[in-house]
C-alpha positions in Angstrom: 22.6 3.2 8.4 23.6 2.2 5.1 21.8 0.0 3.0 22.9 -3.6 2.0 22.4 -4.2 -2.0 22.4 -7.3 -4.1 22.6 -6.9 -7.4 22.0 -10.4 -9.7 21.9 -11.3 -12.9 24.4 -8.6 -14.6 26.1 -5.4 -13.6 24.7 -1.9 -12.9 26.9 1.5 -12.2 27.2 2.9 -8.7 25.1 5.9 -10.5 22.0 3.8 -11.6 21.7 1.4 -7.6 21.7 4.8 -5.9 19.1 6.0 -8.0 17.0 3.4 -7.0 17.9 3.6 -3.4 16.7 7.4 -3.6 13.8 6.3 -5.5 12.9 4.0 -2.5 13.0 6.4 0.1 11.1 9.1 -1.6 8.4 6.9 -2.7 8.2 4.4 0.7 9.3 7.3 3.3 11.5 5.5 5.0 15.4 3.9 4.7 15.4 0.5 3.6 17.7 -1.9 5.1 18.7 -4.1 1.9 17.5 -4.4 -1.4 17.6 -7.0 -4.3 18.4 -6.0 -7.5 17.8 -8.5 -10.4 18.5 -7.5 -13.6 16.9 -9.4 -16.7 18.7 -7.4 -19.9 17.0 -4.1 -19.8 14.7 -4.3 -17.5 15.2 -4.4 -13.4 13.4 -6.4 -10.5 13.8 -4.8 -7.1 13.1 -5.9 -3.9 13.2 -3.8 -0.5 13.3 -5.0 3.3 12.4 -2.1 5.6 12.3 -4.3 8.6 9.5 -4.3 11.1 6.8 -2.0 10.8 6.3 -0.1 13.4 2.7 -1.0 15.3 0.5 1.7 16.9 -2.5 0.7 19.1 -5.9 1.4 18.2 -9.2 1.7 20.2 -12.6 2.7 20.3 -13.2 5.2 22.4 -16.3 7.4 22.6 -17.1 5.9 19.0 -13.9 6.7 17.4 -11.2 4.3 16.5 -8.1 6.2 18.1 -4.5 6.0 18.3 -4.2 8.3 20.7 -6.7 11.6 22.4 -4.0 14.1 21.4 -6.5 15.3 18.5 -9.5 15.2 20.6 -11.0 18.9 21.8 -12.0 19.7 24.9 -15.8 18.3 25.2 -14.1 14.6 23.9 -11.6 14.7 26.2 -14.1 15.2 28.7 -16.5 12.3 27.7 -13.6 9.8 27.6 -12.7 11.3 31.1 -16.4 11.0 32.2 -16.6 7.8 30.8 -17.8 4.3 32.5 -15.1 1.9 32.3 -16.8 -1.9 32.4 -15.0 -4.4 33.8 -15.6 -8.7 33.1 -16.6 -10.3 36.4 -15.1 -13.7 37.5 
């Protein structure tokens, strides 16, 4: 997916806005969708949108906080299996 830039304020070469496109993506990781860039004479303002974060579930199990058990060895994968799950009464 290409990314949607808005340059304001002045002019920049097609050289210099994907410099600072590859600069986003090595320092955030990730593609951004759009970015706004303002320029102010020799100096630059940019903004990225990345879009929604991705969420991952965490829990506390056995006394860890835990995305998932796929880290856990074998004697913590047993105490979550042996575990006593509580439930609320109505």
């Amino acid at each position: 997916m290409a990314c949607q830039i808005n340059v304001t304020g002045g002019t920049l070469p097609q050289e210099e806005i994907n410099t600072y496109v590859t600069r986003a993506r090595e320092k955030y990781g990730r593609e951004p969708l759009s970015m706004d860039i303002r320029v102010d004479g020799d100096f630059v303002d940019l903004s990225y949108d990345f879009g929604p974060t991705p969420f991952q579930r965490i829990r506390r199990i056995t006394g860890y906080l835990v995305g998932t058990l796929e880290r856990f060895n074998n004697g913590k994968r047993a105490e979550e299996r042996d575990r006593v799950k509580h439930s609320v009464a109505e």
